[in-house]
C-alpha positions in Angstrom: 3.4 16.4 14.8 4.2 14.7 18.0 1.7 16.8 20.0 -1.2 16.0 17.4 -3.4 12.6 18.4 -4.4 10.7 14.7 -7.6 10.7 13.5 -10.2 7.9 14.3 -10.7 7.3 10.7 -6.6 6.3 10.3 -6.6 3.9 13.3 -9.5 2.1 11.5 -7.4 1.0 8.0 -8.3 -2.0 6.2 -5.2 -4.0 4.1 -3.2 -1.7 1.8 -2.7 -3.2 -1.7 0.6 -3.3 -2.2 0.8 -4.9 -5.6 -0.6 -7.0 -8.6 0.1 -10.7 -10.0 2.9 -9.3 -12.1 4.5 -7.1 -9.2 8.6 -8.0 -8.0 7.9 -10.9 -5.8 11.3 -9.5 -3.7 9.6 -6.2 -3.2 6.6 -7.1 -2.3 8.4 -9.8 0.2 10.3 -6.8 1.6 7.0 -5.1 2.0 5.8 -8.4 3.9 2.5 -9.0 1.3 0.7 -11.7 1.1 -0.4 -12.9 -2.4 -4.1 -13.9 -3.0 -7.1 -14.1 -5.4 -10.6 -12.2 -4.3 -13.6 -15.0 -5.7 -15.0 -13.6 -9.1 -11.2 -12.4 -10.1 -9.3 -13.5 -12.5 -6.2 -11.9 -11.3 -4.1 -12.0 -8.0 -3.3 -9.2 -6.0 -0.9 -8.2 -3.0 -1.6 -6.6 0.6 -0.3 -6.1 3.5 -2.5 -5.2 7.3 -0.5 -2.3 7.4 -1.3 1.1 7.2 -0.6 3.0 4.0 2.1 5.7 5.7 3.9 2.1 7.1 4.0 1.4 3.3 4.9 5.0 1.7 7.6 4.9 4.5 9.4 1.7 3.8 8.9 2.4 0.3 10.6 5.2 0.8 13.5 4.0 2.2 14.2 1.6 -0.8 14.1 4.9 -2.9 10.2 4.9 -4.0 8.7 8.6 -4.3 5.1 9.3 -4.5 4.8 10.7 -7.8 1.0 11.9 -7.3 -2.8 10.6 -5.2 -5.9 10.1 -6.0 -9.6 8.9 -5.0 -11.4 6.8 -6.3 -14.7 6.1 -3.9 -13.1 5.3 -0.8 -10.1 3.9 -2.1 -6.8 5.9 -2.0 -4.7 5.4 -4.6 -0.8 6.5 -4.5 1.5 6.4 -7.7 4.9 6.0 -7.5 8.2 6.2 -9.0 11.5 4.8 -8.1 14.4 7.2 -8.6 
């Protein structure tokens, strides 16, 4: 709602993983992620210093639904399916 000013808490968003190693390298180009490997991981993962709407919206544009969410700790997590 236009009239509604966000919360604090969703000004103050960390990166949004976007992906894993095995992910579409287009799509997560589209997305604008950038690839990289946390120390102590044996595995690569995506993000982006977007938000997670920013995300869910241009995913959504490419045809992406959310299909359910979830939390785990602080961590959101957002499945989705492409129709």
């Amino acid at each position: 709602c236009p009239h509604h000013s966000p919360l604090p808490s969703l000004q103050e968003v960390g990166p949004t993983m976007v992906g894993d190693e095995h992910s579409d390298p287009d799509l997560m180009s589209f997305l604008g992620a950038t690839k990289r490997n946390m120390l102590g991981n044996n595995f690569s993962e995506y993000y982006v210093q977007e938000a997670p709407r920013v995300v869910l919206d241009k995913l959504e544009s490419c045809g992406y639904r959310v299909v359910s969410m979830t939390g785990v700790g602080q961590t959101l997590v957002w499945c989705l399916h492409k129709e």
